[in-house]
Backbone and ligand atoms as CSV (ligand in chain L), in Angstrom:
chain,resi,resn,atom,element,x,y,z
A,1,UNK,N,N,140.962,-52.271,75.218
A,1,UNK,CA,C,139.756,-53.081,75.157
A,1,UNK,C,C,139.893,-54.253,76.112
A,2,UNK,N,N,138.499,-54.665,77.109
A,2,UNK,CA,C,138.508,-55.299,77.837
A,2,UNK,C,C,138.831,-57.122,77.533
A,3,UNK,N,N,139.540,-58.075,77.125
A,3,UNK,CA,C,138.811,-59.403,76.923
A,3,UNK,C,C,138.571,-60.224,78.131
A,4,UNK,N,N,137.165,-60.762,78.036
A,4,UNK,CA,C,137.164,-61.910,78.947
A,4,UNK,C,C,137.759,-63.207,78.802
A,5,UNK,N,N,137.852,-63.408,80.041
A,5,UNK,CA,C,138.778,-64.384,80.784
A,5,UNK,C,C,138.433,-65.673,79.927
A,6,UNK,N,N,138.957,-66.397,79.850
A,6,UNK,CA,C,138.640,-68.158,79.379
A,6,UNK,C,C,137.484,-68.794,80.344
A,7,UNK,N,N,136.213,-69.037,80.078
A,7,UNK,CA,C,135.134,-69.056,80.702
A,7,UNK,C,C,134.050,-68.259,80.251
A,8,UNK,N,N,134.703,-66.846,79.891
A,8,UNK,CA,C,133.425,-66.471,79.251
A,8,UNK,C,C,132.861,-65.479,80.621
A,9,UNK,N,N,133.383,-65.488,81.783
A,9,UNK,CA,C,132.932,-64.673,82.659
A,9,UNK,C,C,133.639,-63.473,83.128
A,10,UNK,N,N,132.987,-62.245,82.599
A,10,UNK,CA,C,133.588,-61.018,82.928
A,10,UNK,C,C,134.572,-60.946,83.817
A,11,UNK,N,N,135.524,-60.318,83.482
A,11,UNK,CA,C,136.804,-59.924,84.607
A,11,UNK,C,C,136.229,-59.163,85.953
A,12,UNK,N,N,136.646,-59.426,87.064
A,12,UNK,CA,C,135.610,-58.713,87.992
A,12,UNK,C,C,135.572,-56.970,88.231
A,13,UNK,N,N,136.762,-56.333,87.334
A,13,UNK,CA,C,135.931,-54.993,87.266
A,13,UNK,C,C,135.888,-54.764,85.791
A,14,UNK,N,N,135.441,-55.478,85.252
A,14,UNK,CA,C,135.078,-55.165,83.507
A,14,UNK,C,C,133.514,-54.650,84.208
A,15,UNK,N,N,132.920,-53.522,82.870
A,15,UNK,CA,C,132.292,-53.401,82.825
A,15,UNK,C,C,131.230,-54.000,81.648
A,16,UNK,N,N,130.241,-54.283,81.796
A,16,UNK,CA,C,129.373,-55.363,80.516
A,16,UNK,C,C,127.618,-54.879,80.812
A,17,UNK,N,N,127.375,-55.091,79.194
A,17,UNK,CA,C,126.100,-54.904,79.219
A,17,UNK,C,C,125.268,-56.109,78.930
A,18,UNK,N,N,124.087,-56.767,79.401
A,18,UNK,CA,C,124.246,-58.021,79.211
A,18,UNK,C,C,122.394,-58.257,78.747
A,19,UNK,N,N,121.805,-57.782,77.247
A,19,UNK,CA,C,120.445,-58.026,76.990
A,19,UNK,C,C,119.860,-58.566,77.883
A,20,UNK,N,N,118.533,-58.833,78.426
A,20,UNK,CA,C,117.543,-60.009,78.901
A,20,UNK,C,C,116.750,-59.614,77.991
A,21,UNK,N,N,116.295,-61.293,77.892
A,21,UNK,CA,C,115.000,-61.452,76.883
A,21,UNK,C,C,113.649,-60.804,77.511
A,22,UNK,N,N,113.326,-59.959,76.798
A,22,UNK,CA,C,111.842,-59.441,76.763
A,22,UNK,C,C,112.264,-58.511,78.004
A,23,UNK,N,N,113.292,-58.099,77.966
A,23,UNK,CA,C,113.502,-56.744,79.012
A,23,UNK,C,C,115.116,-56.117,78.980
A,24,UNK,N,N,114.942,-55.568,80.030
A,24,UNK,CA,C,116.112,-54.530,80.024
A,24,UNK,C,C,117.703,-54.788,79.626
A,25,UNK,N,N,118.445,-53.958,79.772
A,25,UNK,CA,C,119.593,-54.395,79.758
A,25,UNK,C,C,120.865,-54.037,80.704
A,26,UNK,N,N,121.177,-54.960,81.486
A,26,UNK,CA,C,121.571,-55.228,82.610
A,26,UNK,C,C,123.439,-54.597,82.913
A,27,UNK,N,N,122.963,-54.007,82.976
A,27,UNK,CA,C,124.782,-52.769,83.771
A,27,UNK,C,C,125.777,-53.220,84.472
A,28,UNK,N,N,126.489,-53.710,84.528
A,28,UNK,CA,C,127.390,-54.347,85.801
A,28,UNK,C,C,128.781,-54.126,85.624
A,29,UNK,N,N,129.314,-53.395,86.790
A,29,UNK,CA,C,130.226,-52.870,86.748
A,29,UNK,C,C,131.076,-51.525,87.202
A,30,UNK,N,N,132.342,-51.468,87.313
A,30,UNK,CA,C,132.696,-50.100,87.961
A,30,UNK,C,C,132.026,-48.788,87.146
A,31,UNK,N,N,130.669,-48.651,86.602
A,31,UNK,CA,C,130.643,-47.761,85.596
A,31,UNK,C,C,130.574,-46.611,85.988
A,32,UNK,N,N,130.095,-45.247,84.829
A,32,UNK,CA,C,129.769,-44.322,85.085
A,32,UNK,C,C,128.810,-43.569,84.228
A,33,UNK,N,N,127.610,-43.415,84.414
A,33,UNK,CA,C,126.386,-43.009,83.983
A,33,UNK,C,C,126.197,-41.983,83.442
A,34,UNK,N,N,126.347,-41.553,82.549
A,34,UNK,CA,C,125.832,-40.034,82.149
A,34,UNK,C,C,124.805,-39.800,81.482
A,35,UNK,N,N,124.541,-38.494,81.267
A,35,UNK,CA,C,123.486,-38.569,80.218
A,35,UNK,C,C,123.687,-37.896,78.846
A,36,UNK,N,N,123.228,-37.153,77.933
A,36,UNK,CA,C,124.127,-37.143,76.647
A,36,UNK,C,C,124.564,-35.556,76.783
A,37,UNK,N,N,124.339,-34.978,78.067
A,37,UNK,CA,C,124.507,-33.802,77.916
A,37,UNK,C,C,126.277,-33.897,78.441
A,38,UNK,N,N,126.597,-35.205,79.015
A,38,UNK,CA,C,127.721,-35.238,79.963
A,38,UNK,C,C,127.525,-35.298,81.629
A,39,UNK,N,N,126.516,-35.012,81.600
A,39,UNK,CA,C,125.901,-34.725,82.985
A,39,UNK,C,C,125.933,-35.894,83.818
A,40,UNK,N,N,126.422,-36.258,84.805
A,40,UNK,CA,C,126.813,-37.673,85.551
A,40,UNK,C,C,125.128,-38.017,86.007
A,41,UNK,N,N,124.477,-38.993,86.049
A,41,UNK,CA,C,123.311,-40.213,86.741
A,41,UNK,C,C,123.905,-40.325,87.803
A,42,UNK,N,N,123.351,-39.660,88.925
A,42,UNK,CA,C,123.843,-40.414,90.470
A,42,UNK,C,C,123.233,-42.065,90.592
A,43,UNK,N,N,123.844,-42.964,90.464
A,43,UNK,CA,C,123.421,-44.133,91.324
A,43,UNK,C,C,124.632,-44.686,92.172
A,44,UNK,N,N,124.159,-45.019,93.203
A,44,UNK,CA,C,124.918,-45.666,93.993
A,44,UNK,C,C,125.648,-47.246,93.726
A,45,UNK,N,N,124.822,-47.538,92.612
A,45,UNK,CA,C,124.561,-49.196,92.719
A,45,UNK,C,C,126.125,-49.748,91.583
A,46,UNK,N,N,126.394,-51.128,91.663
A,46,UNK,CA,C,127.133,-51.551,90.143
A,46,UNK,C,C,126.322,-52.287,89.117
A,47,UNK,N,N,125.113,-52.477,89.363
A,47,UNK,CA,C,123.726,-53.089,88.701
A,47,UNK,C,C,122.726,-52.641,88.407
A,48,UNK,N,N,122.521,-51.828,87.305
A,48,UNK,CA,C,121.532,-51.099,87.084
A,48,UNK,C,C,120.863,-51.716,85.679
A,49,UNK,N,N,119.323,-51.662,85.883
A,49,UNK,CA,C,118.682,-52.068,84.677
A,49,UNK,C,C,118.265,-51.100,84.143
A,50,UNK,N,N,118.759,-50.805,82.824
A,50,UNK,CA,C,118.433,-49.811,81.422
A,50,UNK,C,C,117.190,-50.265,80.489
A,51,UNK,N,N,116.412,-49.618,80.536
A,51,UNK,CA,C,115.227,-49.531,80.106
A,51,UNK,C,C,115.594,-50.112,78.276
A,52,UNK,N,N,114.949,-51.036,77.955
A,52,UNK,CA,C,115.072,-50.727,76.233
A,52,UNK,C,C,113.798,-50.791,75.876
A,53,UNK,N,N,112.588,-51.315,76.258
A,53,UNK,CA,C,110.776,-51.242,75.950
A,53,UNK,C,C,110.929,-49.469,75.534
A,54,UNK,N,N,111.451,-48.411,76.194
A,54,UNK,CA,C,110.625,-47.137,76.251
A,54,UNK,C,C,110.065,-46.585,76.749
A,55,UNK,N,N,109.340,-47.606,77.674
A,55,UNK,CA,C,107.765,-47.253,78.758
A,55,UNK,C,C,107.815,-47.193,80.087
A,56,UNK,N,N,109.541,-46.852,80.604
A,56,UNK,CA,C,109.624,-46.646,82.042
A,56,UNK,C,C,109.272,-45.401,82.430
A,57,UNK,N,N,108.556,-45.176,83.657
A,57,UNK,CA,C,108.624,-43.964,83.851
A,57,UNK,C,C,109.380,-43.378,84.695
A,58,UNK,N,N,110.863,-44.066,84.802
A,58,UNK,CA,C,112.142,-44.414,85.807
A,58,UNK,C,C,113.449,-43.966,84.076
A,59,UNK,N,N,112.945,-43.195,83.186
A,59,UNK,CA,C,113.729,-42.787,82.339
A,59,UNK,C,C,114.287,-43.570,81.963
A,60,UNK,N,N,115.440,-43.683,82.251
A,60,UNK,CA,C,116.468,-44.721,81.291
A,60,UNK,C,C,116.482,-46.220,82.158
A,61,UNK,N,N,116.056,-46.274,83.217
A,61,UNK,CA,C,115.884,-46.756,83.958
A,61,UNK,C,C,114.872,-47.797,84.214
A,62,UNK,N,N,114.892,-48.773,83.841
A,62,UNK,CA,C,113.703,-50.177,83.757
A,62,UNK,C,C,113.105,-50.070,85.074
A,63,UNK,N,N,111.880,-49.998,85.215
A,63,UNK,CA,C,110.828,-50.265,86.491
A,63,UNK,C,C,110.160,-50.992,86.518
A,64,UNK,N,N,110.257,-52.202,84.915
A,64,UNK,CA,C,109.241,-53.334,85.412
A,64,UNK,C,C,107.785,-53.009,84.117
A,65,UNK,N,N,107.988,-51.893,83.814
A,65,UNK,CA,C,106.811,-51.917,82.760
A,65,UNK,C,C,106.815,-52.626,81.345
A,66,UNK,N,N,107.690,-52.942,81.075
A,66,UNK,CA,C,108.037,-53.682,80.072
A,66,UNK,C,C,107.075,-55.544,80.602
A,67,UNK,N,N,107.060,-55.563,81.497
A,67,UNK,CA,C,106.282,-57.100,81.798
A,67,UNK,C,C,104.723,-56.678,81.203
A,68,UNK,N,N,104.405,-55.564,81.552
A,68,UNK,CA,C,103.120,-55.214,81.154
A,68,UNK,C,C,102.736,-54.498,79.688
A,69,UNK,N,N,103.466,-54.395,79.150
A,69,UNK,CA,C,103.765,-54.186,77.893
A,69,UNK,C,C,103.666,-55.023,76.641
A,70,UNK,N,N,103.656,-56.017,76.809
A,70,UNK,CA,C,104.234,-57.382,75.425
A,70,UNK,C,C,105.400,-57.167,75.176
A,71,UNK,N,N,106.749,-56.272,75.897
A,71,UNK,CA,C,108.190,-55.921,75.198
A,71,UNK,C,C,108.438,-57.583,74.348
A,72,UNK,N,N,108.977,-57.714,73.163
A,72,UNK,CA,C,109.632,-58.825,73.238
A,72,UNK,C,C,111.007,-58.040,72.129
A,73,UNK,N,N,112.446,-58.860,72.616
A,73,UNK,CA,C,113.667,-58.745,72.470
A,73,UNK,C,C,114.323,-60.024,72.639
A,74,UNK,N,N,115.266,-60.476,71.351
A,74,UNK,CA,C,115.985,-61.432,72.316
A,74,UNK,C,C,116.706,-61.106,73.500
A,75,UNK,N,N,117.205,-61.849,74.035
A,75,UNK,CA,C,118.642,-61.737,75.561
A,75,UNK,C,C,119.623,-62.034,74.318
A,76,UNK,N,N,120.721,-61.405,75.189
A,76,UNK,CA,C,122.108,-62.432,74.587
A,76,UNK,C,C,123.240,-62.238,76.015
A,77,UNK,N,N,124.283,-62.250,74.926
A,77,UNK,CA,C,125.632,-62.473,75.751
A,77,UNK,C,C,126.368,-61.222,76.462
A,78,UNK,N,N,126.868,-61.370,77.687
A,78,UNK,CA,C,127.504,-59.928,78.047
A,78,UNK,C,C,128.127,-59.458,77.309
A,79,UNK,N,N,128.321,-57.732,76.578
A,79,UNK,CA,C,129.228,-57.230,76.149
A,79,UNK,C,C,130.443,-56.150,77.098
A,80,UNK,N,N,131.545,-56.039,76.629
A,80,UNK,CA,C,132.037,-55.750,77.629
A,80,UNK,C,C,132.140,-54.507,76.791
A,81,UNK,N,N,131.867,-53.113,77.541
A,81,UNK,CA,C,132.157,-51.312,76.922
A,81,UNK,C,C,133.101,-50.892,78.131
A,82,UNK,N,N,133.203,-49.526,78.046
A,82,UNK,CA,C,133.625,-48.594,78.526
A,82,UNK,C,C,133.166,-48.342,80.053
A,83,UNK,N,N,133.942,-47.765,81.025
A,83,UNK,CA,C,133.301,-47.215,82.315
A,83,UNK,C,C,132.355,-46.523,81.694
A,84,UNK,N,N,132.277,-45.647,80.995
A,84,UNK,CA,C,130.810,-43.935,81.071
A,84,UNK,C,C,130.138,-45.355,80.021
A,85,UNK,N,N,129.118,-44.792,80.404
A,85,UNK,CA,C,128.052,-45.696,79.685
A,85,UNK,C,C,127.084,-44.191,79.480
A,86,UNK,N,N,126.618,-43.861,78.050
A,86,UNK,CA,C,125.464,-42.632,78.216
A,86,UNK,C,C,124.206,-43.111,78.037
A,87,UNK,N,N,123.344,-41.902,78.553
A,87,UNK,CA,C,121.589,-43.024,78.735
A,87,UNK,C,C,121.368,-41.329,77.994
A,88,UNK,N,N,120.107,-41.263,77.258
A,88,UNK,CA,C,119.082,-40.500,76.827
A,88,UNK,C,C,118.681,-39.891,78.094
A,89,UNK,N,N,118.565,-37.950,78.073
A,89,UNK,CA,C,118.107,-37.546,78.574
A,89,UNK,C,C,116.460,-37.589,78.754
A,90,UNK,N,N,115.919,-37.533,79.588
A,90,UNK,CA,C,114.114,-37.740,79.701
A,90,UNK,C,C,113.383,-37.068,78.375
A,91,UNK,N,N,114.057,-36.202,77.841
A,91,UNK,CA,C,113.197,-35.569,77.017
A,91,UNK,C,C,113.509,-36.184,75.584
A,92,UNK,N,N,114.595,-36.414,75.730
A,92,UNK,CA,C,115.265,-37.426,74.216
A,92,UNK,C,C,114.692,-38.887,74.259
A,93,UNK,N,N,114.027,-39.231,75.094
A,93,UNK,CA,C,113.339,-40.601,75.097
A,93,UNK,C,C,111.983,-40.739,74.375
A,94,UNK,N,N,111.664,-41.743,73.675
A,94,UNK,CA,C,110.425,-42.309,72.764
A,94,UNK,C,C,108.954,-42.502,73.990
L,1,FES,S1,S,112.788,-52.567,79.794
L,1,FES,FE1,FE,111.877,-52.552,81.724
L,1,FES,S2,S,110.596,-50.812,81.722
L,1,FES,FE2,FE,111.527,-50.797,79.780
C-alpha cells in the first residue's frame, strides 16, 4: 500500500483518484485502465477524467456533460489505489 509523503502530496508515481465537486473523478498516475471484462482502455494520457454523473457519452469517460446536468457530488481528497483501475463496460453503464 501506497502512503503519502508528509505534505499530503502524492508520491510522484503513486497512483490516486481525486473526487471534484459536481464532477468527475480525476486519474493520475502510472495507471492501467481496464474494463471489467479485463480488457485494457487504450489511453495514452496519466490524467484521465472518469465520468461519475452517468451522462457521458465518452463511457467511462467525463466529456463535460455533467456541467449541463445539475450533477452535484462533494470533491474530496486524493485517494491513493492500485495501477489497474476498472471502469464499466458501455453496456454496464446507467
Ligand atoms: S462526470 Fe463529467 S460527464 Fe459525467
Amino acid at each position: 500500500m501506497s502512503v503519502p509523503p508528509a505534505g499530503g502530496r502524492p508520491a510522484p508515481r503513486a497512483v490516486s483518484l481525486t473526487p471534484y465537486p459536481d464532477g468527475p473523478v480525476v486519474l493520475r498516475g502510472p495507471f492501467r485502465l481496464v474494463d471489467s471484462a479485463g480488457d485494457e482502455v487504450a489511453t495514452r494520457r496519466r490524467v484521465v477524467a472518469l465520468c461519475r454523473c452517468g451522462r457521458s457519452r465518452l463511457g467511462a469517460l467525463c466529456d463535460g456533460t455533467h456541467r449541463s446536468t445539475g450533477f452535484r457530488a462533494p470533491g474530496g481528497r486524493p485517494r491513493h489505489v492500485g495501477e489497474v483501475v476498472r471502469v464499466p463496460l458501455p453496456a454496464e453503464e446507467s
